[in-house]
C-alpha positions in Angstrom: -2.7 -3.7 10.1 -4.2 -1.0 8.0 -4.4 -0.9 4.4 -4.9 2.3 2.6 -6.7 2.5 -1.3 -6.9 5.3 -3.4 -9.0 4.9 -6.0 -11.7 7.1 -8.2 -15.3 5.5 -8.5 -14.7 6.4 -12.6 -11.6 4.1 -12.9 -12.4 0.6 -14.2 -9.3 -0.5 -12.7 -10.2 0.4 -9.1 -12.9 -1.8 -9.4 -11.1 -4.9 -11.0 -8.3 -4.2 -8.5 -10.8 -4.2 -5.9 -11.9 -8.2 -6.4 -8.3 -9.2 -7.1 -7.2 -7.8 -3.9 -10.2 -9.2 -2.0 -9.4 -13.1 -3.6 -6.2 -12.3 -1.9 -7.5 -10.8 1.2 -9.9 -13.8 1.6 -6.4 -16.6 1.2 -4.7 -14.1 4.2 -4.3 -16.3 7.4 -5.0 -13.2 9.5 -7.3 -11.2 7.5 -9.4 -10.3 10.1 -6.8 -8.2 11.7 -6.7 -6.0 8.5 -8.5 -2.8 8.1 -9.0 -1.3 4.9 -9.0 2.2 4.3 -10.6 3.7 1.2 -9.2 7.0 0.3 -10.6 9.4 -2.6 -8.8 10.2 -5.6 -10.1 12.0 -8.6 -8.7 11.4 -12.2 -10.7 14.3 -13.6 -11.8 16.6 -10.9 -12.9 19.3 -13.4 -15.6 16.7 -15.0 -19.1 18.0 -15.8 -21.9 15.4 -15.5 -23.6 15.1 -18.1 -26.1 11.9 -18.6 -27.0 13.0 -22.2 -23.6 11.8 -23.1 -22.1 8.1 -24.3 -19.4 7.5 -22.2 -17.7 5.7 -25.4 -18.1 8.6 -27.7 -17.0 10.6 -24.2 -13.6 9.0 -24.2 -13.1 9.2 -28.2 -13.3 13.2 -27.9 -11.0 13.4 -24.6 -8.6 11.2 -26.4 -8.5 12.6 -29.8 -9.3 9.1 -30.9 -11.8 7.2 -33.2 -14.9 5.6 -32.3 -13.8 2.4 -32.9 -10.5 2.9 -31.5 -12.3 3.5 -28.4 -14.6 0.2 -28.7 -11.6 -1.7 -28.8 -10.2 0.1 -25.7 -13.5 -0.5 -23.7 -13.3 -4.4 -25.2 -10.0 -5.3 -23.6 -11.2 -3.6 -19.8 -14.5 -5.6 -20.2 -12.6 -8.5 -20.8 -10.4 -7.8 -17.6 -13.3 -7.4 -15.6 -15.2 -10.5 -16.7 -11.9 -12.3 -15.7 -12.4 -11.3 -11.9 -16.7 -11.8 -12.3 -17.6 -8.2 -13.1 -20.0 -6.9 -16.2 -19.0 -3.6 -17.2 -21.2 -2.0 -20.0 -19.8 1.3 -21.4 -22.5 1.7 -23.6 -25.1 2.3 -20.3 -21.9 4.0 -18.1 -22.8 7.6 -17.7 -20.3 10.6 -17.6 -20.7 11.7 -14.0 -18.0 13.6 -11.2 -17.1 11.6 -8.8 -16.8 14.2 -6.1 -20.1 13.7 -4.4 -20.0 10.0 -4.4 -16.1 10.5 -2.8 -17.6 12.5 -0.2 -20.8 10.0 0.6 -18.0 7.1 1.1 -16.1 9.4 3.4 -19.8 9.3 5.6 -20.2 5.9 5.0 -16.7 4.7 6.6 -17.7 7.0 9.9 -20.1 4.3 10.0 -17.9 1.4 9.6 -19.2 1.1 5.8 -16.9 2.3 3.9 -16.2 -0.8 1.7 -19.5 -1.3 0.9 -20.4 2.3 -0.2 -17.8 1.9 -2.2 -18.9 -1.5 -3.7 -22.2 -0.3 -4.8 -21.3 2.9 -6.3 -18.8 0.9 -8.4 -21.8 -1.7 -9.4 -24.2 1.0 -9.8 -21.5 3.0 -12.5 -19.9 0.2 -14.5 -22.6 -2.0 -14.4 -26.3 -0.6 -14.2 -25.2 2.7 -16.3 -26.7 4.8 -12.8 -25.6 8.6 -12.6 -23.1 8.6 -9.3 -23.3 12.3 -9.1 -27.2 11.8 -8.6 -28.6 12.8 -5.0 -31.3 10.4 -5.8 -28.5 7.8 -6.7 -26.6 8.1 -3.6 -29.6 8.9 -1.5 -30.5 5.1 -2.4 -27.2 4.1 -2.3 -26.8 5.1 1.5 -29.5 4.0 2.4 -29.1 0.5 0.6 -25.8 0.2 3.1 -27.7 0.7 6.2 -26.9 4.8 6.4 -30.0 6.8 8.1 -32.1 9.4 5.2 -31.4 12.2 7.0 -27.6 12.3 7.5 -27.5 11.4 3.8 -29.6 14.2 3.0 -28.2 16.3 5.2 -24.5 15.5 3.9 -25.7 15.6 -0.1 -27.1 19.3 0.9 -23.9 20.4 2.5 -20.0 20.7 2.3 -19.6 17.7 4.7 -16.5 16.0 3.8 -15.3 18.3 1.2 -12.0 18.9 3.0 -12.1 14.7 3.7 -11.5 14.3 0.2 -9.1 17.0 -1.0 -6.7 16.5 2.0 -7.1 12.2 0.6 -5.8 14.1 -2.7 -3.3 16.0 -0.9 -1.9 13.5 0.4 -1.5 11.2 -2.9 0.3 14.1 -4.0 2.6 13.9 -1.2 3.3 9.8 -1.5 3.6 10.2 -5.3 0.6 9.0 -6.4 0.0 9.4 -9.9 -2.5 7.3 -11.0 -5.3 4.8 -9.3 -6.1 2.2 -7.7 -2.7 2.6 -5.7 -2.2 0.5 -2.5 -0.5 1.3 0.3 0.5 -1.3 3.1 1.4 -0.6 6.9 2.8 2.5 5.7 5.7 0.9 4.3 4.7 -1.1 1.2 2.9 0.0 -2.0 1.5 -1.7 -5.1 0.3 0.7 -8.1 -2.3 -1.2 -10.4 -4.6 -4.1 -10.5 -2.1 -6.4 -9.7 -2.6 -10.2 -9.8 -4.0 -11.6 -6.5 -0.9 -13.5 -5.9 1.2 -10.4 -5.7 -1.2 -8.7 -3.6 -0.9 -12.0 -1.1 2.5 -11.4 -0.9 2.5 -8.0 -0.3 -0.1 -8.8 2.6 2.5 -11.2 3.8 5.6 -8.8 3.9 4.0 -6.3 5.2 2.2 -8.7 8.2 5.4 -9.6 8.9 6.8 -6.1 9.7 3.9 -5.2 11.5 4.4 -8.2 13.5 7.8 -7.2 14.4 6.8 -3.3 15.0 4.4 -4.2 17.6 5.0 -4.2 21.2 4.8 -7.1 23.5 3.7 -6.8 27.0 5.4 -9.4 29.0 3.4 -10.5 31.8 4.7 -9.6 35.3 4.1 -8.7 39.1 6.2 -5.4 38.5 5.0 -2.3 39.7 3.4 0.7 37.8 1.3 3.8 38.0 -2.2 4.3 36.1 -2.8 8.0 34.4 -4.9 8.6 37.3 -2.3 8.6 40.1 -3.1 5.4 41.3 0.2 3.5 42.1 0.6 0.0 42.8 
């Protein structure tokens, strides 16, 4: 069964969401039939990097609000994340596009390691205050995941997985998807937000259950049959 996450590597949401639906995935009888998809979703696509800037005073000016206002914003997410074992610090979190780091994931789960590019880069923006849109960043990122130098390089110096990512946004478009993390599962069932893990365990259930029944069964037999090759028997 396949379960598909968008989410942007800037929302602090998508992270938090992230642990709650893994404490549910983890209490799934059949967990390790599920594969989980990451997709790409960017909340400000038009976003200029810039390191030199507090992300607190950042979010004031984009929100026409006060500093403080924002502090108190930023409180009530930290306290959210502490609640599922994550340290967020805005006052290290630099203001980075998430374009590159969307597209280094997108390399990473052609590799089987999607989930885990997409662990670190979280860490290394909420947590350790590391510039995502960095080549050095995600150089050491993909390499930290088990990804060879040189198809990081050579990726990071390309357009590789440019259209990867816009058609992921396309396509969000197309569901309705209008704001991140949104989950979507067996095609069928979605959950918008950082639900509690208990919903998300129920949604894994529902969903299991119509996968179950949309699968085929192969009833064993002696009956005849024909392989793509000709061969009859």
């Amino acid at each position: 069964m396949k379960i598909h996450i968008w989410s942007d590597l800037r929302c602090p949401f998508c992270y938090i969401g992230k642990r709650k639906f893994e404490k549910a995935l983890s209490q799934f009888g059949d967990k390790d039939q599920v594969e989980v998809i990451w997709r790409s979703f960017e909340l400000d696509p038009d976003l200029k990097t810039q390191p030199g800037v507090n992300a607190v005073d950042h979010i004031a000016a984009v929100k026409g609000m006060s500093r403080e206002a924002a502090d108190r914003m930023h409180e009530h997410v930290i306290t959210a994340a502490k609640g599922v074992g994550l340290n967020f610090d805005f006052e290290k979190v630099v203001v980075a596009n998430s374009f590159n780091a969307h597209r280094l994931i997108h390399l990473a789960t052609t590799k089987g390691l999607g989930n885990e590019a997409e662990e670190l880069l979280f860490k290394a923006h909420f947590s350790e205050g590391r510039n995502i849109d960095s080549t050095e960043v995600l150089r050491e990122v993909g390499i930290a995941i088990g990804l060879e130098v040189s198809e990081v390089e050579d990726m990071l110096l390309s357009d590789a997985f440019d259209e990867a990512v816009r058609k992921d946004e396309q396509e969000a478009v197309t569901i309705g998807v209008t704001g991140v993390p949104f989950f979507v599962f067996n095609d069928r069932y979605a959950v918008s937000g950082a639900q509690s893990p208990d919903l998300f365990l129920q949604a894994l259930q529902q969903s299991w259950q119509s996968f179950e029944q949309d699968r085929i069964v192969e009833l064993a037999g002696n009956g005849g049959a024909c392989s793509v090759e000709g061969n009859c028997s």
